[in-house]
Structures are given as C-alpha cells and as structure tokens.
N, C-alpha and C positions, 0 to 999 in steps of 0.2 A: 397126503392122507395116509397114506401105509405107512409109511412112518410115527407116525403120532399114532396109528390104532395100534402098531406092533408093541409100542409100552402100554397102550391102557390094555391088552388083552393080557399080558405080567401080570399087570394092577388088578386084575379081575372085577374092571369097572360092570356095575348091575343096572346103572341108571343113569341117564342123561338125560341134563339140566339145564334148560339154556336160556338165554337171559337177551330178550333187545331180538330184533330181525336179525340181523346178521348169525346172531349164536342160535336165531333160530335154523338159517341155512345150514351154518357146520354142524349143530348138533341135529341135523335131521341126516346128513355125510357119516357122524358121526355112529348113529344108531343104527341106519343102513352096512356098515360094515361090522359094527360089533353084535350087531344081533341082541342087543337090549333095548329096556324099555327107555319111555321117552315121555319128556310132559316140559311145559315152558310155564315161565312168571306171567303174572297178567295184570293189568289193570285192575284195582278194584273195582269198578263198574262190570266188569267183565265176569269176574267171579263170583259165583251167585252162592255155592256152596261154603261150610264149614273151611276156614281156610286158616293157614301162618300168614303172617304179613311182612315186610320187613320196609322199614324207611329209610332212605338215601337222599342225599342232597347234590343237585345238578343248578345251571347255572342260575336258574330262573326260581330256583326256591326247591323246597325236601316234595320229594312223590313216595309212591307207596307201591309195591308189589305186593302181590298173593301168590299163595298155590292153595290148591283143596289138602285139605289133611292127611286125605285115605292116599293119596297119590305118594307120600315119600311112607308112609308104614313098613316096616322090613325089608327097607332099602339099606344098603351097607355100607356100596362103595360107589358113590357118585360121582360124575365128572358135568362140572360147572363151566359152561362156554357162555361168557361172557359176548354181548357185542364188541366186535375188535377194533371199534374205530372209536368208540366209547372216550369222554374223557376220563371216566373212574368215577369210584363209587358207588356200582351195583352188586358188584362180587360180596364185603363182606356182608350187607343186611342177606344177602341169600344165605352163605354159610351160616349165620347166626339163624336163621331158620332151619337149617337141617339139624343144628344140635337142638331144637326144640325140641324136637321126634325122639 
C-alpha cells in the first residue's frame, strides 16, 4: 500500500473510483491514505439520481454501471480500482464515462 500511494501522491490523484467489492476495499485503503475524495459505480437500480452509465459485457450477458454526475464534476486526476480478481471489462466503460465530464 505505501508503495502504490507513494506514486499516486506524484500523480496528484483528487479522486478515487472503484469499481466491484473488491476495488471497493482497496479504494476505500486507498482514499484512507491519500486523503481524497471517494465514490463507487452502482447498479442502476441503486442509482436513483441524474447519472453516466457505461456498458460492459461479462460472462452472462452486457450490465450497466452508473455514477451520479455531480460526483466526478472538477475531478482531474482520478484513480480507477478495478475488482482485482475481475475477468475484465469494467475499466474501460468507466474511463469512457469520465471523458463524459
């Protein structure tokens, strides 16, 4: 963990993004030492507010993540923690929702 935060405080990380339980553990590690803010993807059922979406395909068919809008507003430099055990596929619809903003 000191390791991994001694480059993202370089990177002048503002905001942590985490994606799945797991990226929710580390990036809750994560926010805890870097002293930024913090918000996770959700279910759309979950997400009642104005939100990005972004679509991904996993083994069983495409799902959908959100986040609220107001949440990445004059965010700059964000660090996106993925579930690590993840087969893939949720990273890029996330990034394709921060270039929304």
């Amino acid at each position: 963990i000191d390791e991994m935060t001694a480059i993202l405080k370089r990177k002048h990380v503002d905001f942590v993004l985490a994606i799945k339980s797991k990226g929710f553990i580390m990036g809750s590690i994560m926010v805890f030492v870097l002293g930024v803010a913090f918000d996770r993807l959700e279910n759309p059922k979950i997400t009642t507010a104005e939100s990005f979406s972004g679509i991904y395909d996993v083994r069983y068919g495409p799902t959908e993540m959100r986040i609220h809008r107001d949440d990445l507003y004059g965010i700059k430099n964000v660090l996106i923690i993925d579930d690590l055990v993840i087969i893939g596929g949720t990273a890029l619809p996330v990034i394709k929702i921060k270039q929304m903003v």
